[in-house]
C-alpha positions in Angstrom: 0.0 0.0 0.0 1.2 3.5 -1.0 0.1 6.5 1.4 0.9 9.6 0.6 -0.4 13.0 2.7 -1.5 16.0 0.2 -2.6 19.4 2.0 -3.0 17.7 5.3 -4.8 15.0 4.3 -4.0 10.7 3.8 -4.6 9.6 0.6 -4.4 5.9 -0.1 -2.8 4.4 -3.5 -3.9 1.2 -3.2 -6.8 -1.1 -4.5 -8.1 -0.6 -1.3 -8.9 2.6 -1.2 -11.8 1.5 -3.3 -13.5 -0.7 -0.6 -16.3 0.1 1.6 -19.3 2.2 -0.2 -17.3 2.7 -3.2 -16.6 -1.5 -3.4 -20.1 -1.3 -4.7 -20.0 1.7 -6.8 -19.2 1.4 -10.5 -18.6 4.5 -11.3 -16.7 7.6 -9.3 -17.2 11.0 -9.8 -14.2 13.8 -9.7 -14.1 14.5 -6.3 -13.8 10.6 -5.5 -10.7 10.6 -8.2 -9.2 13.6 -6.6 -9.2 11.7 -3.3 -8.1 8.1 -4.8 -5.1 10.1 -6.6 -4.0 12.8 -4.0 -4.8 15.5 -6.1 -7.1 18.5 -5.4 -10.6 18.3 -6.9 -9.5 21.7 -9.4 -6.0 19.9 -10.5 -8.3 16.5 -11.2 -10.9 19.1 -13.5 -7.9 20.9 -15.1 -6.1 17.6 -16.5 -9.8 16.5 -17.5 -11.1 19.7 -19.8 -6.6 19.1 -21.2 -8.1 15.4 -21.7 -4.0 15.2 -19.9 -2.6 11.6 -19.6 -2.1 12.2 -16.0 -5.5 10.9 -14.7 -7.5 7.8 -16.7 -9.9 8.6 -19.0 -13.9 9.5 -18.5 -16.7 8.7 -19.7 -20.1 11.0 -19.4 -23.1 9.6 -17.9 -26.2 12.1 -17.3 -24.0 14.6 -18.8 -21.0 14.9 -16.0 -17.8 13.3 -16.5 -17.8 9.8 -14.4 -14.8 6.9 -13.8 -15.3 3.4 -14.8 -14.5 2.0 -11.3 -12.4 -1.1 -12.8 -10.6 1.2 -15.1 -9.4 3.5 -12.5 -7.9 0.4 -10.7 -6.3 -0.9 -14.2 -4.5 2.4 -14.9 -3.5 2.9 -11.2 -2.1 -1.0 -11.3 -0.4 -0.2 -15.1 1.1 3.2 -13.8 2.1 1.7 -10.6 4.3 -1.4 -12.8 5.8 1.2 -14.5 7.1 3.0 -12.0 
């Protein structure tokens, strides 16, 4: 498990940051992202209107921009081996 602190807060990088509630939950929205990735919730929207690399891609559902749950943890897993 990676754990990381980001403007006074823990952030987990780890598959398990995705239990509980979210276990259940196949989509995220930004804000859950932001947390997942340790980044703030306006870096998260500024790499996703640059469509940047640096976060996975979205999808939209009912118009707002939404995380395939099991694609986040692919990417994090693939950019996590790479490293």
């Amino acid at each position: 498990m990676f754990v990381k602190a980001n403007n006074n807060r823990i952030c987990k990088l780890a598959f398990d940051a995705f239990g509980g509630v979210m276990e259940n939950k196949p989509y995220i929205d930004m804000r859950e992202l932001a947390d997942l990735l340790c980044l703030s919730y306006n870096t998260v929207r500024t790499y996703h209107s640059k469509k940047s690399a640096l976060i996975p891609p979205a999808c939209k559902k009912a118009g707002r921009p939404l995380w395939k749950r099991s694609d986040v943890m692919d990417w994090v897993e693939n950019r996590t081996q790479a490293m």
